[in-house]
C-alpha positions, 0 to 999 in steps of 0.5 A: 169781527174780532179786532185788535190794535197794532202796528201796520208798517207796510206789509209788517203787521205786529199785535200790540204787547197788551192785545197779545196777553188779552188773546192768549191769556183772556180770549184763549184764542186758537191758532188759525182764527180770523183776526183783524188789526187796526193802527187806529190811523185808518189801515186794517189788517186781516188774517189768521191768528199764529201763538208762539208761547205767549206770543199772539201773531197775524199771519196776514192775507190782506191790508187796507189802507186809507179806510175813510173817518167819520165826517164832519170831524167832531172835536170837543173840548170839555171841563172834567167833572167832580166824578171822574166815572161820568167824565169816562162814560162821556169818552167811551159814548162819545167814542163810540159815536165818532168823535174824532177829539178830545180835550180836558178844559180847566176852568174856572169852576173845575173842581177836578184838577187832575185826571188820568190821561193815559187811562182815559186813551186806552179807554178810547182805544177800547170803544174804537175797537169795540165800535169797529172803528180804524182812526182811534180819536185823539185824546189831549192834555189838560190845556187851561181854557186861556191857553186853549183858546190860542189854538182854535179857528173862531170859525169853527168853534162853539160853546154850550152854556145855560146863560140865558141871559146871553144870545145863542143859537140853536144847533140847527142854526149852525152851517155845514162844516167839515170840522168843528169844536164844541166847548162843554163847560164844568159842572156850574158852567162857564164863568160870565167872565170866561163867557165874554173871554169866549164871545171876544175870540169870536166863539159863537154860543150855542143852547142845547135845549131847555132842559139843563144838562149835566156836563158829561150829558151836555158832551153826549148830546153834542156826539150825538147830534153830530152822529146823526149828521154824518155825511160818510160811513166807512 
């Protein structure tokens, strides 16, 4: 399947500016292939490739609409690491394996303090298509960890940290869900004060393990373990 991303409005289906030069410029794609298009909302068109110039087309013989997403949704909320490389192969692999968002945490020990949203969504889009996925996972702003902890529902949330000092559950512990949110912290961890920030919003501490991960590893882990849960494929 060759897919694509574009606007799917009902029966009007158009190829994204960008998606246009890759096919005519990059692929060197001839009139009449298979092509599919997906608005990352869950619709997929499918049809015959027209070029006009340097205009990439879609003739289109079918639309499916309402696709199902993974489940349970995975969102996670993770601190950006010194090496932004690491941070982006956290997303691409996450993608890949289902995650349905992502937030940029600033911390206390977050080294980086700015980042590349919008490289980061295009990224995003690219392993959804690559993986063949039609609901592209959301990808937020940078949010302080204090700001962001406003917007959470405690009763699903999670947080991954080494204090091993401090009570965690093991990830078999946690019950089935249909939606949950697990918090990576930067590379040094969370604060002790932000892990009693977290404990007094009622954010339940989870380990991943004896051996300590790297951040990026950490967020991984956590798309993988929640992969392997997937209740619904598509």
């Amino acid at each position: 399947m060759k897919l694509f991303y574009g606007k799917i409005e009902g029966n009007r289906v158009t190829i994204n500016d960008e998606e246009q030069q890759h096919i005519v410029k990059v692929l060197r794609m001839k009139e009449d292939e298979e092509i599919y298009i997906t608005d990352g909302k869950g619709n997929l068109a499918f049809g015959k490739l027209m070029i006009e110039g340097k205009k990439a087309m879609i003739s289109v013989d079918e639309i499916k609409t309402g696709l199902p997403d993974f489940h349970p949704q995975l969102h996670i909320a993770i601190a950006p690491t010194k090496n932004i490389d690491r941070i982006e192969f956290f997303t691409e692999k996450a993608v890949e394996m289902g995650i349905s968002e992502i937030t940029i945490l600033q911390t206390e020990k977050t080294e980086r303090k700015n980042l590349n949203i919008d490289k980061l969504r295009k990224q995003a889009i690219a392993a959804s298509k690559q993986s063949l996925r039609f609901h592209f996972p959301v990808i937020n702003d940078s949010i302080k960890l204090q700001d962001f902890l406003k917007t959470i529902s405690s009763e699903h949330t999670f947080v991954a940290h080494c204090h091993e000092n401090l009570h965690r559950i093991a990830l078999n512990e946690i019950p089935k869900l249909d939606q949950m949110t697990f918090l990576i912290g930067p590379e040094g961890d969370f604060s002790e004060k932000e892990i009693k920030l977290l404990a007094d919003h009622d954010v339940k501490a989870v380990s991943l393990g004896n051996q300590r991960l790297r951040t990026e590893t950490a967020g991984i882990f956590v798309a993988a373990w929640n992969y392997g849960n997937l209740q619904n494929f598509r």
